[in-house]
Residue frames relative to the residue before (quaternion, step in Angstrom):
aa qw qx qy qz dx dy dz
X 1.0000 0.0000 0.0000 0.0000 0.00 0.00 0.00
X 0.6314 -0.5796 0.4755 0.1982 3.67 -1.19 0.60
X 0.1363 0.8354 -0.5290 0.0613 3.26 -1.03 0.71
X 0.4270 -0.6240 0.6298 0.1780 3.45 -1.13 1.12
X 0.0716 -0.6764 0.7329 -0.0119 3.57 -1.21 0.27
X 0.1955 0.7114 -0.6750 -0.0061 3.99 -0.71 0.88
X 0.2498 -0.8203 0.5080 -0.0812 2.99 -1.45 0.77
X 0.3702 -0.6946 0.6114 0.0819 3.83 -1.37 0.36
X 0.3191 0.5953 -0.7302 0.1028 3.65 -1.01 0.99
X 0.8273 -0.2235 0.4702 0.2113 3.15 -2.11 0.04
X 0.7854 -0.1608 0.3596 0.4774 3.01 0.27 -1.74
X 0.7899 0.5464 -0.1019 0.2592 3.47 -1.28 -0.08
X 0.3507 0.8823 -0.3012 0.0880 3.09 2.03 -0.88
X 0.6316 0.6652 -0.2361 0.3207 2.87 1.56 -1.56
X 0.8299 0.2953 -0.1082 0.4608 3.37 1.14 -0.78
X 0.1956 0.7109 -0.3840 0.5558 2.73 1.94 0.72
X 0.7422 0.4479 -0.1883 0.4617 3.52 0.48 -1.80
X 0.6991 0.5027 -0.2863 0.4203 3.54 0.83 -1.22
X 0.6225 0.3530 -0.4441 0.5391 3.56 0.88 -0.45
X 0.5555 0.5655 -0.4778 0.3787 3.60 0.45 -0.78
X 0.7120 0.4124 -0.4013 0.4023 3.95 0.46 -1.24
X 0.4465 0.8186 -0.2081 0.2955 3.39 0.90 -0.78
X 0.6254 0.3050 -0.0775 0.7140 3.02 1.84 -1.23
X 0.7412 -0.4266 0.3674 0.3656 3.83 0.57 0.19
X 0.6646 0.5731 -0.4178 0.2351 3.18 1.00 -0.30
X 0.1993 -0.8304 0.4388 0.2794 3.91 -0.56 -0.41
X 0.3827 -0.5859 0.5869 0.4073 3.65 -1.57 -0.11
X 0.6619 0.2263 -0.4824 0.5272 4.01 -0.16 0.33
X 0.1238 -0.3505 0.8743 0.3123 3.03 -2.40 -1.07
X 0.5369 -0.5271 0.6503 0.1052 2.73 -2.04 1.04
X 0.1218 0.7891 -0.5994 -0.0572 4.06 -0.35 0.49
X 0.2349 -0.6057 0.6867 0.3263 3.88 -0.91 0.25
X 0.4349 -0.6755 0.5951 -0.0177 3.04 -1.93 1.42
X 0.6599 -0.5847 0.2646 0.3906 3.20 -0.58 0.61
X 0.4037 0.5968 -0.4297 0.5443 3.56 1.72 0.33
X 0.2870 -0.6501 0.5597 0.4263 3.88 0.61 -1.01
X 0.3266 0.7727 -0.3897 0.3799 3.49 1.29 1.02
X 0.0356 -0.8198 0.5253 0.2253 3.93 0.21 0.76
X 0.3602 -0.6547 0.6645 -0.0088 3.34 -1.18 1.67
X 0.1171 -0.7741 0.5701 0.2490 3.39 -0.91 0.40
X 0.3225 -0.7341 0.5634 0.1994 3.81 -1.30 0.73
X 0.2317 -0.8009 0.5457 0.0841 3.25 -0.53 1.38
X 0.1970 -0.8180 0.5329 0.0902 3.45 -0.61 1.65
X 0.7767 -0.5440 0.2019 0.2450 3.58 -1.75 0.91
X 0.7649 -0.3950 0.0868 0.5015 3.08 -0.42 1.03
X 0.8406 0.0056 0.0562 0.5387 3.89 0.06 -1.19
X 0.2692 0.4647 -0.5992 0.5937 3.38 1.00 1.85
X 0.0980 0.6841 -0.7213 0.0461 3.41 -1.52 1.02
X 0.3943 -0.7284 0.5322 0.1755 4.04 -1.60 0.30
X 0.0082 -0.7547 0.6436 0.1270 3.65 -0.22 0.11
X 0.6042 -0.5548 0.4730 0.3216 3.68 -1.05 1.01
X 0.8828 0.0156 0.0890 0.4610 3.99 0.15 -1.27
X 0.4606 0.7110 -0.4446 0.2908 3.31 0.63 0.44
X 0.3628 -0.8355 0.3655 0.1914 3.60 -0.36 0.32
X 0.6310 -0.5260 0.1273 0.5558 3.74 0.08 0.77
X 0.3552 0.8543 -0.2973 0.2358 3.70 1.24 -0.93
X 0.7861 0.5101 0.1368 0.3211 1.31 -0.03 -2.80
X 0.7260 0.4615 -0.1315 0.4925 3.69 1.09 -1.38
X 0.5604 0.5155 -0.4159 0.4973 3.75 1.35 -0.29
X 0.6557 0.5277 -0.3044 0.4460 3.81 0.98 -1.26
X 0.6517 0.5355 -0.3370 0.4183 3.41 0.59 -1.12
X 0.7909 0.0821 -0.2333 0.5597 3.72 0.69 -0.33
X 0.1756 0.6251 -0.5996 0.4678 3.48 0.51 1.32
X 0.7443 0.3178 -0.3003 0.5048 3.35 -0.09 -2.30
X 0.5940 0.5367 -0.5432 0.2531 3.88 0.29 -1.44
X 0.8120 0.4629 -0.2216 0.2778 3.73 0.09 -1.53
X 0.6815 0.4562 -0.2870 0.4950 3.27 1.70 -0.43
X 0.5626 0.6355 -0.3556 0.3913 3.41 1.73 0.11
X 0.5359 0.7570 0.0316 0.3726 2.36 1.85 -1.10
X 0.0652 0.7618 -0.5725 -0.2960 3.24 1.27 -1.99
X 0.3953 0.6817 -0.5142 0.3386 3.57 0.26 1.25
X 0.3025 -0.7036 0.5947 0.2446 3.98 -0.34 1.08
X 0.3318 -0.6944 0.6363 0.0531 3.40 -1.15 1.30
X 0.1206 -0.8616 0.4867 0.0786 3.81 0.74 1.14
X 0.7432 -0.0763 0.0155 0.6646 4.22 1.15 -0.64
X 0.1516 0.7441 -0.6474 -0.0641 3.65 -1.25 0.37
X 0.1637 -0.7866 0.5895 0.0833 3.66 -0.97 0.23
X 0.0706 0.8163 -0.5729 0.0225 3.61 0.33 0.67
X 0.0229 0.8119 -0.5600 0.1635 3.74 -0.24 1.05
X 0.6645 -0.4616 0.4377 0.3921 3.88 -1.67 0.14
X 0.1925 -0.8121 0.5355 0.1286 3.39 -1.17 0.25
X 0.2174 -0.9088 0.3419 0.0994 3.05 0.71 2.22
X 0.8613 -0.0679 0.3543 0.3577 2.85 -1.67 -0.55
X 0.8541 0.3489 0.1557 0.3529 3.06 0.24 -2.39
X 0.1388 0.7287 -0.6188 0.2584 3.75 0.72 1.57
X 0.0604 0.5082 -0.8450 -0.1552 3.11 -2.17 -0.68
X 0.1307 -0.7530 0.6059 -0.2208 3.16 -1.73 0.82
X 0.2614 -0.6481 0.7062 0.1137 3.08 -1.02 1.46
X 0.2887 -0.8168 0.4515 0.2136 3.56 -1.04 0.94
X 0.4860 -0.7880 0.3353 0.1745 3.27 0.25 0.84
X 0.4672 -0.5261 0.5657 0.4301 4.03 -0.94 0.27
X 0.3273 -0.4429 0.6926 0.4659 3.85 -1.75 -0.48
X 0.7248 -0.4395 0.4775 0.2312 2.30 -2.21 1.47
X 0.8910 0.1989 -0.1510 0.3791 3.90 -0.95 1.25
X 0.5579 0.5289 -0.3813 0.5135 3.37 1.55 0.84
């Protein structure tokens, strides 16, 4: 099952994310529109998705990153990514 993970640091996020993609994770989901067109949702800034990882799985994974790092994880919420969303679709990060 899918999962979103959002999060809080200090600082650094940027390389926070980059180790984070590193492991598979991403900044969009891919949704087909009611065209059967896949659109991608670009998620907030220090929110990312990982296709099959499990919430655990998705808390540890940016644990080891921030302690590899030396980055204070200040809030995170790694959770399922149901069924049941809505969404403002966002620009990519740098347009």
């Amino acid at each position: 099952m899918p999962i979103i993970i959002t999060y809080d640091v200090p600082e650094r996020h940027v390389e926070l994310k980059k180790s984070l993609f590193s492991k598979e994770y991403q900044d969009y989901i891919l949704h087909l529109d009611k065209n059967g067109v896949n659109k991608k949702i670009f998620l907030p800034n220090t929110t990312v998705y990982h296709k099959t990882n499990n919430a655990k799985e998705g808390l540890k994974d940016i644990q080891d990153s921030c302690d590899s790092l030396g980055i204070k994880l200040e809030r995170c919420v790694s959770t399922q990514w149901g069924p049941d969303w809505s969404a403002i679709w966002g620009k990519p990060f740098g347009s």
